[in-house]
C-alpha positions as a printed NumPy array, in Angstrom:
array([[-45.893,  -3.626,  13.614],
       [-46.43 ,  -3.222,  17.413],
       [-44.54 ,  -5.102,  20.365],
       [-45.31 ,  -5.088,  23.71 ],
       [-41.998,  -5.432,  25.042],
       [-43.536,  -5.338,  29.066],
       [-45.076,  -8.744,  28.185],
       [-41.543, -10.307,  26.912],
       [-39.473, -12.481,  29.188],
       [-35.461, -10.746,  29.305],
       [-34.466, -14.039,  27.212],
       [-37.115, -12.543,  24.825],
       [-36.174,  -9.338,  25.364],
       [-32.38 , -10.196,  24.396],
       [-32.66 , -12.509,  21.708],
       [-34.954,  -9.426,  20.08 ],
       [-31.777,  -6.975,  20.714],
       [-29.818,  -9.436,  18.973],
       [-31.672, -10.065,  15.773],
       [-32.521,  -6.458,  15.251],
       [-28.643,  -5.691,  15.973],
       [-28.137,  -8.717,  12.854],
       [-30.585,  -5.999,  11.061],
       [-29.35 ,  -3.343,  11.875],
       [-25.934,  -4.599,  10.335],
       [-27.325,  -6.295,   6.97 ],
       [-29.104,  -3.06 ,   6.514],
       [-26.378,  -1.136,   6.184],
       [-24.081,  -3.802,   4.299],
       [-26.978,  -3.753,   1.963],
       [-26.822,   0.198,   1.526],
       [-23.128,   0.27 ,   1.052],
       [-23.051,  -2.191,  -1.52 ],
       [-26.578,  -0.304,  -3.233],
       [-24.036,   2.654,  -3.209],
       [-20.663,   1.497,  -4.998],
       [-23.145,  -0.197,  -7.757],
       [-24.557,   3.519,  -7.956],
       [-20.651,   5.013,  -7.794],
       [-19.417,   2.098, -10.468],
       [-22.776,   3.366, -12.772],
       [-21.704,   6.543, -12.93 ],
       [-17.602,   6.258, -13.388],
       [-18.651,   3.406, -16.172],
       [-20.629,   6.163, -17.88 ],
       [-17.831,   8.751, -17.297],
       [-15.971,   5.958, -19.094],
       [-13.511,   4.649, -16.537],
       [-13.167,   1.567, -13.774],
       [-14.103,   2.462, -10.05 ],
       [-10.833,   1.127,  -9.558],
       [ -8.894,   3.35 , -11.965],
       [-10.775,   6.528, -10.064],
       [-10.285,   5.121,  -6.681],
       [ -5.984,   3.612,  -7.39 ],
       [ -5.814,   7.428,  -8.921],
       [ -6.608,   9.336,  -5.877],
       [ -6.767,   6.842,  -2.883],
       [ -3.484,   4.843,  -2.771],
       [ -0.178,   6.701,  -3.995],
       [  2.904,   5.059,  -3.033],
       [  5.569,   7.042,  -1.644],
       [  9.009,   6.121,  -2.966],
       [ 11.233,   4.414,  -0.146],
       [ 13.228,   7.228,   1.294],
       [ 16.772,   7.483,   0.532],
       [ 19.139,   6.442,   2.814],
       [ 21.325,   9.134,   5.379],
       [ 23.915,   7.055,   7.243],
       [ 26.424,   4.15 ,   6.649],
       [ 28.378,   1.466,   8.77 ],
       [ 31.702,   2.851,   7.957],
       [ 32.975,  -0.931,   8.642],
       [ 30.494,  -2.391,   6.298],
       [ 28.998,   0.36 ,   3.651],
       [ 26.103,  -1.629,   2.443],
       [ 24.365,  -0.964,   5.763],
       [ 22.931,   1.611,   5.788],
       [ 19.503,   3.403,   7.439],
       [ 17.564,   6.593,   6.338],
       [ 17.071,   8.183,   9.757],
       [ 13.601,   6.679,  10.38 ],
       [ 12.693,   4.178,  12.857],
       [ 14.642,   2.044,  15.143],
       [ 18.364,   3.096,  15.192],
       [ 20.085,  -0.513,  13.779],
       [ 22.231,  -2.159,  15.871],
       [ 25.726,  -0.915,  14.353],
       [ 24.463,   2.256,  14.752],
       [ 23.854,   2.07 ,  18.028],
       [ 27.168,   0.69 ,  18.727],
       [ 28.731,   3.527,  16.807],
       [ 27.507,   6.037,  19.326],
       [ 28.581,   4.137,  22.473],
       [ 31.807,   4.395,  20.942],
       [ 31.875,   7.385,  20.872],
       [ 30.85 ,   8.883,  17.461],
       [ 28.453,  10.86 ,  16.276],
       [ 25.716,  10.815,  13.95 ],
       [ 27.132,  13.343,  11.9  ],
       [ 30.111,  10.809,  11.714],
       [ 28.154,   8.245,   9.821],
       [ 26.455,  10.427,   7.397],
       [ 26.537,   9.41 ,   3.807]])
């Protein structure tokens, strides 16, 4: 199939671009799915689930990390050390203490 694009209007020209960009697009929607029906195939005749191959090695949850510090007013706040410092903590230090002071 030949076009002669020099004989197309830019209207032409554009609406072109965008239908073989919509191509372009379901082309490789349709490969990717072609390819996890080929991947599924194959763990099914290994004799597992894509999804117990992929949850095995993909997504491992990390356990929450253990908390380091304490409000020594209030003990159930506390804050591992990660992230924003809480408030209390925060206020702790413009008082004048240190970190080491709140340590669990």
């Amino acid at each position: 199939m030949k076009i002669d694009l020099n004989a197309m209007s830019m209207k032409e020209l554009k609406e072109l671009q965008k239908q073989v960009a919509r191509h372009i697009e379901g082309f490789e929607e349709r490969k990717k799915r072609e390819a996890l029906s080929v991947v599924e195939e194959k763990a099914k005749a290994l004799g597992f689930s894509l999804n117990d191959l992929v949850g095995a090695a993909g997504a491992k949850k990390r356990k929450p990390a253990k908390p380091k510090y304490a409000n020594p007013a209030d003990k159930s706040q506390t804050w591992t050390g990660r992230g924003r410092k809480p408030r209390w903590v925060d206020a702790a230090l413009k008082a004048g203490k240190a970190l080491e002071d709140l340590a669990i």
